[in-house]
C-alpha positions in Angstrom: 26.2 11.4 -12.2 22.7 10.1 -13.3 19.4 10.6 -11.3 16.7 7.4 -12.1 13.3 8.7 -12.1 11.0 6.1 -10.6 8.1 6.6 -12.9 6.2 3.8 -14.2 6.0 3.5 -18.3 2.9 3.4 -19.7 3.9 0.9 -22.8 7.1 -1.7 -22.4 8.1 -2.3 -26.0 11.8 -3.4 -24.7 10.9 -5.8 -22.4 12.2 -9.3 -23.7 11.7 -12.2 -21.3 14.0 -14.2 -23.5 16.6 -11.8 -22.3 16.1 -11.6 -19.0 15.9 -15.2 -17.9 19.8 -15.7 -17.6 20.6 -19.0 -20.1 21.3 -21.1 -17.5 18.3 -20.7 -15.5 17.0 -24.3 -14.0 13.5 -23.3 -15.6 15.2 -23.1 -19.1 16.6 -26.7 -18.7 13.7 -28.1 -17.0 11.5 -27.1 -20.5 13.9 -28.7 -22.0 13.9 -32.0 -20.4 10.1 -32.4 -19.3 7.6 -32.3 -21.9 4.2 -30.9 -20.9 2.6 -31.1 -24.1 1.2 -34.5 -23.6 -1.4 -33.0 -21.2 -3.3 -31.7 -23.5 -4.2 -35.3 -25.4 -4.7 -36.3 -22.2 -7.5 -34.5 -20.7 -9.2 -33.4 -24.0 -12.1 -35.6 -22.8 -12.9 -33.5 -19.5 -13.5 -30.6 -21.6 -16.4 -29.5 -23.9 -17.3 -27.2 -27.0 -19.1 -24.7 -25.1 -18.8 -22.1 -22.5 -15.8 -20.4 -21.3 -12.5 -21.2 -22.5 -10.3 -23.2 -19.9 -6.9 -22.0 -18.9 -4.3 -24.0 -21.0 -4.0 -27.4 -19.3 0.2 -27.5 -20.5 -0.1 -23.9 -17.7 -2.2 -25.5 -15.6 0.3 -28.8 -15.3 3.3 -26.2 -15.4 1.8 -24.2 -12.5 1.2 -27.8 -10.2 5.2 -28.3 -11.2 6.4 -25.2 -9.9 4.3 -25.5 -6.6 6.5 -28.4 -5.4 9.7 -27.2 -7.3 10.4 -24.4 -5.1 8.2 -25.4 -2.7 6.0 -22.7 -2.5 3.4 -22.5 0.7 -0.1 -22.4 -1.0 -1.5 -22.1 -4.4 -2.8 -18.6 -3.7 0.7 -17.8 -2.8 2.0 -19.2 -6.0 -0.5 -17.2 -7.9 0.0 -14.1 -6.1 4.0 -14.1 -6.7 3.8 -15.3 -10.4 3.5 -11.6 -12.0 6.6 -10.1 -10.2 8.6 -13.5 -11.3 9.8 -13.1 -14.8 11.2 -16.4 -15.2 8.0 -17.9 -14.4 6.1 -16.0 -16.7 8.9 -17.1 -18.9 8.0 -20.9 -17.7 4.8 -20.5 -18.5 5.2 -18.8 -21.8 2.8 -15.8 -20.3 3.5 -12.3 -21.3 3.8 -9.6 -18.9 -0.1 -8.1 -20.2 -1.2 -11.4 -19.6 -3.8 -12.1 -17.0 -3.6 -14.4 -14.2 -5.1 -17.4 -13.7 -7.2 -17.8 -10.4 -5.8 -20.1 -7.5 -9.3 -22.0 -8.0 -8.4 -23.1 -11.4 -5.3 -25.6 -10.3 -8.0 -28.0 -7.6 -10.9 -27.8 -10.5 -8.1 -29.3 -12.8 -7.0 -32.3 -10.4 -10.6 -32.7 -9.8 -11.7 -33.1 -13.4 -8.5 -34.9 -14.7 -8.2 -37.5 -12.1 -4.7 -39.0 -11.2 -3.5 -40.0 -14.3 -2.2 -37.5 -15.9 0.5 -37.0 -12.7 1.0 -40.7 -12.7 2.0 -40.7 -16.4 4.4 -37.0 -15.9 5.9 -39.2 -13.3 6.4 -42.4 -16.3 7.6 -40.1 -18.4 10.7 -38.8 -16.2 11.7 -41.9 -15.4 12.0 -43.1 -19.1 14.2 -39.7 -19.9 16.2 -40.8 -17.3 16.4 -44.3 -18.7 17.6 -42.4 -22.2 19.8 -40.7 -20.8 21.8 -44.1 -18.8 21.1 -42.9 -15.6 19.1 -46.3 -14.5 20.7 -49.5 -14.6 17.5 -50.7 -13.4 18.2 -54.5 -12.3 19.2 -53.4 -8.6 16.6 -51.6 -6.8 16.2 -50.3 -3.1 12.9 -50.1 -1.4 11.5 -48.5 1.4 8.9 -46.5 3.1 8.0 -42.9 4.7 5.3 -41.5 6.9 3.9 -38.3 5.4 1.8 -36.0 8.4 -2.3 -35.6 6.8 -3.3 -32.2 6.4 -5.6 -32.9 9.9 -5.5 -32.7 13.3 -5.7 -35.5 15.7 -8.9 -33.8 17.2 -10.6 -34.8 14.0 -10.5 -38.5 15.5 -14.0 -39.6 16.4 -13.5 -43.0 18.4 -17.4 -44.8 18.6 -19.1 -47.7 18.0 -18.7 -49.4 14.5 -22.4 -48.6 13.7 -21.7 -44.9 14.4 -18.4 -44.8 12.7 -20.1 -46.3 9.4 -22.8 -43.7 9.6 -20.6 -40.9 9.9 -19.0 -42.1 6.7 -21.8 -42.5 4.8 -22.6 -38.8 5.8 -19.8 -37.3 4.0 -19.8 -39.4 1.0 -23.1 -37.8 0.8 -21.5 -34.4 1.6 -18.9 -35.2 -0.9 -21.3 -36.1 -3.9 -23.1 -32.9 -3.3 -19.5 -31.1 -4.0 -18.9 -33.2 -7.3 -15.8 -34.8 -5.2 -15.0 -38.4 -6.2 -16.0 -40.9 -4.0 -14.1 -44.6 -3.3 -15.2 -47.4 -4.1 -14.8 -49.0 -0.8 -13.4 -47.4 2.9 -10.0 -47.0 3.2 -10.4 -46.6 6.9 -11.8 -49.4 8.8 -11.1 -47.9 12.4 -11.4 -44.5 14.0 -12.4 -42.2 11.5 -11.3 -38.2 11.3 -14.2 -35.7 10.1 -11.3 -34.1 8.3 -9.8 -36.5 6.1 -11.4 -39.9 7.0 -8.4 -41.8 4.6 -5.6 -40.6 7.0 -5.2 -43.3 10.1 -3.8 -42.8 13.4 0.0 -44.5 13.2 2.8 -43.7 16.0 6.6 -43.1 14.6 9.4 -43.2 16.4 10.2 -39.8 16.1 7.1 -38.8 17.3 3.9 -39.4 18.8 0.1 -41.0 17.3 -0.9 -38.6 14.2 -3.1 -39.1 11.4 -0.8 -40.3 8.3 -0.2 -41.6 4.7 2.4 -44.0 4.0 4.9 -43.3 0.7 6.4 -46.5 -0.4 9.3 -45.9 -3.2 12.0 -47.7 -5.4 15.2 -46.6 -6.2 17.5 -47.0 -8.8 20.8 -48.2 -7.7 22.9 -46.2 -10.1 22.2 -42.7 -9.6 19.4 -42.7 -7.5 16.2 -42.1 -9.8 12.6 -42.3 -8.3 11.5 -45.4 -10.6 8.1 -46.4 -9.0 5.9 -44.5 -6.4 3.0 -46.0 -4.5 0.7 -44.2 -1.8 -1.6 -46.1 1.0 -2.5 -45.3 4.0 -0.4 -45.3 7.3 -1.2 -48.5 8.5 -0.3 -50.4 5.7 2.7 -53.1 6.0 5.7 -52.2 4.1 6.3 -55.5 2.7 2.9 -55.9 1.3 3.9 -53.4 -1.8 7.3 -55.3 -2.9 5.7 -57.3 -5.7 3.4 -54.4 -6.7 7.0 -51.7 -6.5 8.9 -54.3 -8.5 6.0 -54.6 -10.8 5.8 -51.1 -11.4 9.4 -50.7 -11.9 9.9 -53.5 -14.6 7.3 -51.5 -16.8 8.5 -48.0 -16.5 11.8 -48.8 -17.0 11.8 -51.7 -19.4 14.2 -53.7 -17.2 14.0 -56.6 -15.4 15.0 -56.5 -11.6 17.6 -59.1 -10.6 18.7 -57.7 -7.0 16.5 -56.4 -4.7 17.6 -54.2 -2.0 15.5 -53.7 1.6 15.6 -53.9 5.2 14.2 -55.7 7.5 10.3 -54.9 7.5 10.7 -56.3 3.7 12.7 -59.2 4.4 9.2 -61.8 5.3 8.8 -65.4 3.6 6.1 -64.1 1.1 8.7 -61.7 0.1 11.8 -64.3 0.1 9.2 -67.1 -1.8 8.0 -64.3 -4.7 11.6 -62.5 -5.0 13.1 -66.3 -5.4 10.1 -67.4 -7.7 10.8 -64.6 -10.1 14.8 -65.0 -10.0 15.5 -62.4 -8.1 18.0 -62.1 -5.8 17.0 -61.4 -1.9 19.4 -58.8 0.1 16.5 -58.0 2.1 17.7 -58.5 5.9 15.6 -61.5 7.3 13.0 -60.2 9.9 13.4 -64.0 11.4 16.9 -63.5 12.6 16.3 -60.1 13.8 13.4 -61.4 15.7 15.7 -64.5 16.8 17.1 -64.1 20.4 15.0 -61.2 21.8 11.5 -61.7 24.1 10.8 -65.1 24.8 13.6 -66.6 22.6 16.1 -65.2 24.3 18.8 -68.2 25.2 17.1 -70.0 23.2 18.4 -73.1 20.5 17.7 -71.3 16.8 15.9 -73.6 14.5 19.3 -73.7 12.8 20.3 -76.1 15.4 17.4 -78.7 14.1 18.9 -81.2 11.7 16.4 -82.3 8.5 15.6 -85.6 7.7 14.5 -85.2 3.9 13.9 -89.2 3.8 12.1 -89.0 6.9 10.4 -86.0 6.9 11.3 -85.3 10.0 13.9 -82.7 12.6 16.5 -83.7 15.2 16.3 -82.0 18.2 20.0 -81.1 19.8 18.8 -83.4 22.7 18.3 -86.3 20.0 14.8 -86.3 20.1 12.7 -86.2 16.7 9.9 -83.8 15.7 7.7 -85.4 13.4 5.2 -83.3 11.5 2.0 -82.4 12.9 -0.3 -80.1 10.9 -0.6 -77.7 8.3 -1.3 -74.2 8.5 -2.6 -72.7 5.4 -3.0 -69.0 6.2 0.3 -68.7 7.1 1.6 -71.9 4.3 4.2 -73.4 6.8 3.8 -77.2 8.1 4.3 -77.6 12.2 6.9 -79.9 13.4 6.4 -81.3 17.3 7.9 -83.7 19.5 6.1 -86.8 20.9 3.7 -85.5 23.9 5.8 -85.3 27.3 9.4 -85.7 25.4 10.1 -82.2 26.1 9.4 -82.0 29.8 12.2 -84.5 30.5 15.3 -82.8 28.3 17.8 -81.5 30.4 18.0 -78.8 27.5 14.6 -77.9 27.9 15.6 -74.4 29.7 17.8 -73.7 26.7 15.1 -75.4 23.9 11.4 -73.9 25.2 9.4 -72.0 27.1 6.1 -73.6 26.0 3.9 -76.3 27.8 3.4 -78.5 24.8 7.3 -78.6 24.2 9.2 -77.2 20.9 7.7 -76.8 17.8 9.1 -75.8 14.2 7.9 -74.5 11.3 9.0 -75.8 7.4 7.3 -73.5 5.0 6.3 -73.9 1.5 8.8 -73.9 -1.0 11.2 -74.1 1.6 14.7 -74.2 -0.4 13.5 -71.3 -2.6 13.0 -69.3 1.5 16.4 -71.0 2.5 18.3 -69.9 -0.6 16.7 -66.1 -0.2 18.4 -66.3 3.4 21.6 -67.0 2.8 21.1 -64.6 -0.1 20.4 -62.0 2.6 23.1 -62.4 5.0 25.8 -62.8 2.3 28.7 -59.9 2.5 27.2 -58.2 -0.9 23.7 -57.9 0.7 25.2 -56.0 3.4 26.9 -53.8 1.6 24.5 -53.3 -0.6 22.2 -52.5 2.8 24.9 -49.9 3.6 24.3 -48.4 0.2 21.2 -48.7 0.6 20.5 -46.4 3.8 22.7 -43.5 2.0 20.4 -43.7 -1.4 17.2 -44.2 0.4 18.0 -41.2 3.2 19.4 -39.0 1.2 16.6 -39.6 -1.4 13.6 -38.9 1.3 15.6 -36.2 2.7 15.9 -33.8 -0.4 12.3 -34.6 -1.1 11.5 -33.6 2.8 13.7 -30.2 2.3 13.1 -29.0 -0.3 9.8 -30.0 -1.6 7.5 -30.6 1.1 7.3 -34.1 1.0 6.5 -35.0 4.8 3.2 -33.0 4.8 0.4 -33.2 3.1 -0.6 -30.2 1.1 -4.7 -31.4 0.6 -6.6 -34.3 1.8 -7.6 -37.7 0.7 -6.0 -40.5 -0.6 -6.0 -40.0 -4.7 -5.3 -36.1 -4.0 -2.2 -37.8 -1.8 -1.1 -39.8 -4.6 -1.0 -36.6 -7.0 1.2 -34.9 -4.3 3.7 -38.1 -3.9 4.0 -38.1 -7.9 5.0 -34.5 -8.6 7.6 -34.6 -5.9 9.0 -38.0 -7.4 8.8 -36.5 -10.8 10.7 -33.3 -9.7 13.5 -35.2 -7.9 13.9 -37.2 -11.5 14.1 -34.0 -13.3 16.9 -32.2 -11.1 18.8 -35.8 -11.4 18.6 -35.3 -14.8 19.5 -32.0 -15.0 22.5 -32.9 -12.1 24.3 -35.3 -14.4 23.8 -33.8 -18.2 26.0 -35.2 -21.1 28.5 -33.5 -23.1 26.9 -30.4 -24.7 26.8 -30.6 -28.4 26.3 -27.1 -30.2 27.3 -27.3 -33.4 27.1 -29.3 -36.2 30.8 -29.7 -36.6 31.2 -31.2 -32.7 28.2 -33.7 -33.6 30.2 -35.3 -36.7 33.4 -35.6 -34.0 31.3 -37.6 -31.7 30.5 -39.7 -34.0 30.9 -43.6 -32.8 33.2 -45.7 -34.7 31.7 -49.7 -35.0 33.9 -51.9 -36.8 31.2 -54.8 -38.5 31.7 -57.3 -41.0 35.2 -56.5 -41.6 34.6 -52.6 -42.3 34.0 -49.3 -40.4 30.4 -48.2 -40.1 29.2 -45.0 -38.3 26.2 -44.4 -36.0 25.3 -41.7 -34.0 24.7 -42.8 -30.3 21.7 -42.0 -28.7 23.2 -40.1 -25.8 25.0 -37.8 -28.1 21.7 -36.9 -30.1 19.9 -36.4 -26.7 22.1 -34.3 -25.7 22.0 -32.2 -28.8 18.5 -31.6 -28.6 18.8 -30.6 -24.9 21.3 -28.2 -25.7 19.8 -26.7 -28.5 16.7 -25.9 -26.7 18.4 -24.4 -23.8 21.0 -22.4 -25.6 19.3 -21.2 -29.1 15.7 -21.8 -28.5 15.3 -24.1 -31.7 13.7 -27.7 -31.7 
């Protein structure tokens, strides 16, 4: 029977971190999918020739990766557990002599690289996902989330505009004095918080008034990747960022959108008029027909029940009565229909027709067959299963990024440091889809020439290798030999 003696060596010559990260560590296959390396191109401008040398910017990016992949409290926490953690070390390619970096070094680096270089680690999982055929990418779901600010709601200051624009001005003076970017224009028009003045006061129905951010997302339809991100404050309408989400999504994915998937707060004419414009197709549930029937038009005739006149230009009331058109409103870009003054007071269906003095009134918007064919669109069968699908993907996709990566609070404050936060996260849930649904290992050389793909072409066999097969090669031989 052995005794250990607890005695700390003074050399480790056997130590070998290559053996004692298991080979199917997530770490190991997260190198292998996520290349860091680009960083370095990247922010070569914010450094110069003199001074002290910088911590590597691939450890710097590595060490912001690992704060959200395990979800780890603070970055002096993180820093304080990453010598007794051998597979971050590993990670990180540090040895165990190595010294370690100081918690101040990660908020200098987002501070002097900007936003970009998250934004483009975000581009680049989405495109491994597109090599790797997890993204059909022409049926997309969209919604939003609330994320809590890092501030409290005694931060508020509630005062006269005068004051309030004072007070701003204040700490963007405060905030040029500590070399912190400053915006271009307020991103707060109302109460202001001393602690974060971007966060805004927005009530949700799970809980009361607290200062916010608003995370808007797309999904893919096929496996549910993260293919565009976008950040704004809480009191932003959701279906102001469709064009911009679908925009973002064509050009990280390469592929044109031809369903898109939404509820309700999407599903507004401006929405319905570009979706149909661009030849998409709507199964966004209409906000007009879940409007229709409740307040003051309960019990009352839907402007289905109107009958068109295209020759005329013109509506038939169900009493028989016409509505002729009466002006046009060009905020909203709809022309309003009426009746003759007094015809309405007479109808024996006014009770079911109107509540208003001057009688009923209609509304014919611009491009109205494009809004027409988007509304039938929307209340087809498909659209509501694809609604159905919808609420699973869209959960389920907030819900991992809530549990296990602190998604519904915000870690710093301001707006651009918000936007760093929402595109880690999104990145990060790419990469573990990624690594959820991997290809066929290929390990040898032998197995490679068996997947080969037959094409028959011009009468004769030809070979190619497919691209998934050669991914997935790489991939393995990273992760199991530790060869490029």
């Amino acid at each position: 029977m052995g005794t250990h003696q607890p005695q700390a060596s003074l050399f480790a010559y056997r130590v070998d971190r290559e053996q004692r990260v298991r080979p199917d560590h997530p770490l190991r296959r997260v190198a292998a999918v996520v290349d860091f390396s680009f960083v370095r191109e990247q922010v070569a401008p914010c450094y110069g020739y003199n001074g002290h040398v910088s911590v590597d910017p691939v450890v710097i990016l590595k060490l912001m990766f690992l704060l959200f992949y395990d979800d780890v409290p603070s970055e002096r926490e993180l820093l304080s557990r990453l010598g007794e953690r051998l597979d971050y070390l590993w990670f990180l390619g540090y040895g165990l002599d190595d010294p370690i970096p100081d918690h101040s070094v990660l908020s200098k680096a987002r501070h002097r690289w900007g936003r970009e270089v998250f934004e483009r680690l975000f581009v680049q999982t989405v495109q491994k996902c597109v090599a790797a055929g997890l993204v059909d990418g022409h049926k997309i779901h969209l919604d939003s989330s609330l994320v809590d600010a890092n501030a409290s709601k005694n931060s508020v200051l509630k005062s006269a505009p005068a004051l309030i624009d004072a007070l701003k001005a204040a700490y963007g003076a405060q905030e040029q004095k500590l070399t912190e970017p400053l915006a271009a224009e307020s991103v707060n028009a109302g109460p202001v918080s001393t602690t974060d003045p971007d966060a805004t006061v927005v009530r949700s129905s799970s809980g009361g008034p607290r200062l916010r951010y608003k995370h808007h997302r797309a999904v893919d339809n096929a496996h549910g990747v993260i293919t565009a991100v976008r950040t704004t404050t809480g009191r932003v309408d959701e279906a102001q960022q469709l064009p911009s989400l679908i925009e973002q999504h064509t050009h990280n994915t390469a592929k044109a959108v031809d369903t898109a998937v939404a509820d309700s707060k999407y599903g507004t004419v401006e929405n319905y008029r570009h979706c149909q414009q661009l030849g998409i197709t709507t199964h966004m549930a209409d906000l007009q027909t879940k409007q229709a029937g409740t307040g003051r038009r309960a019990a009352i005739f839907p402007d289905t029940g109107f009958v068109y006149a295209a020759v005329t230009d013109t509506y038939r009331c169900p009493g028989g009565q016409t509505l002729h058109r009466h002006h046009w409103n060009a905020a909203r870009r709809v022309w309003q229909y009426r009746t003759r003054a007094g015809l309405c007071a007479g109808c024996a269906l006014r009770a079911q027709c109107t509540r208003a003095k001057d009688g009923r009134s209609l509304q014919r918007h611009e491009d109205h067959q494009l809004v027409q064919q988007a509304r039938m669109q929307a209340n087809s069968a498909v659209a509501k299963r694809d609604r159905r699908r919808r609420q699973h993907l869209m959960e389920g996709s907030f819900a991992d990024a809530a549990n296990n990566h602190g998604f519904k609070r915000a870690r710093w404050r301001r707006l651009w440091r918000q936007e760093i936060q929402d595109w880690l996260i999104a990145a990060i849930q790419n990469v573990r889809i990624l690594m959820a649904h991997p290809l066929r290992p290929v390990h040898t050389t032998a197995q490679a020439v068996r997947a080969l793909v037959v094409l028959p072409s011009a009468g004769r066999c030809g070979f190619r290798i497919d691209e998934r097969c050669l991914w997935a090669y790489e991939v393995a031989a990273v992760t199991r030999f530790g060869v490029n």
